[in-house]
N, C-alpha and C positions, 0 to 999 in steps of 0.2 A: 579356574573359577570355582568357588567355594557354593555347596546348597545349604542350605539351613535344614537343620532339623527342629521339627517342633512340637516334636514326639517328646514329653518327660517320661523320663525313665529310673526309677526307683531302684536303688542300691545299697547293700548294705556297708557303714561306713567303714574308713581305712581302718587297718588293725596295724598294731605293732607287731615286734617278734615273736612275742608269747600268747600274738593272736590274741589281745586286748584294745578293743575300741579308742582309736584317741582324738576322732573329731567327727562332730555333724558338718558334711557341704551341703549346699544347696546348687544344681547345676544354674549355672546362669544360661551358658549358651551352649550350643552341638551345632557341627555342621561337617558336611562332607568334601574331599577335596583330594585331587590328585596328590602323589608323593612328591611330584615336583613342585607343585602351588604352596606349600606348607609354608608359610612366612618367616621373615625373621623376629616379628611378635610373638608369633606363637610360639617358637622355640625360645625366646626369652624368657616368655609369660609362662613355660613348664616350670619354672621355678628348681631347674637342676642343674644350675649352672654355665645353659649355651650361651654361648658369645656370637656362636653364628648358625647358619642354617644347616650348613657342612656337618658341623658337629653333633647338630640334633638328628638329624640323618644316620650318622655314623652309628650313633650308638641303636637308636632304633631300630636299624636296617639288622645290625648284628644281634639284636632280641631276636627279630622276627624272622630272621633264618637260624635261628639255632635250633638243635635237634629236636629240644625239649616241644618249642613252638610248635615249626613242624609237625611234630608227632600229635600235640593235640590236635590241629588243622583236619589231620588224617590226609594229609595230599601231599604224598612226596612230591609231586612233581610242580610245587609252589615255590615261584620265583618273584621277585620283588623290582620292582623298574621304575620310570618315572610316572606312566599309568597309573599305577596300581594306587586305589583308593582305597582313602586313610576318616577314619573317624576322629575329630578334634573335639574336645568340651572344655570349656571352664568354667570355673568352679569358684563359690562365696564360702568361704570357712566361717559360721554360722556358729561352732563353739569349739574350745580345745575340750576335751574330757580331763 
């Protein structure tokens, strides 16, 4: 079961490699949701190429155990399962730069 968030939240926009701005979002929507609830829309709707729920999992899952993660977390002893709650947002690309 998903919550809503309806907190806006202000960010500064994406950058490219050289760390140059290349688009205003606008959040449309946030909401909260177990790891296992994450749909197969939403891993569509990331627009990185999932076909399936599996696969958005997969890469996710191995972000957010990798050491780097981790270490900013500051909590070794952070493990990831179907529990563990996930922040979802999408987003209106609003301009390219």
């Amino acid at each position: 079961m998903a919550t809503s968030l309806r907190q806006s939240v202000r960010f500064p926009p994406p950058i490219d490699s050289q760390g140059k701005p290349v688009c205003v979002l606008r959040q449309e929507a946030a909401y909260i949701c177990r790891l296992a609830d994450v749909t197969l829309e939403r891993a569509i709707n990331e627009g990185e190429g999932y076909r399936t729920v599996a696969q958005w999992r997969k890469a996710h899952e191995s972000f957010w155990s990798s050491p780097e993660f981790i270490a900013e977390l500051d909590d070794p002893d952070f493990r990831l399962d179907d529990d563990t709650v996930v922040v979802c947002e999408r987003f209106e690309l609003i301009q390219r730069l």
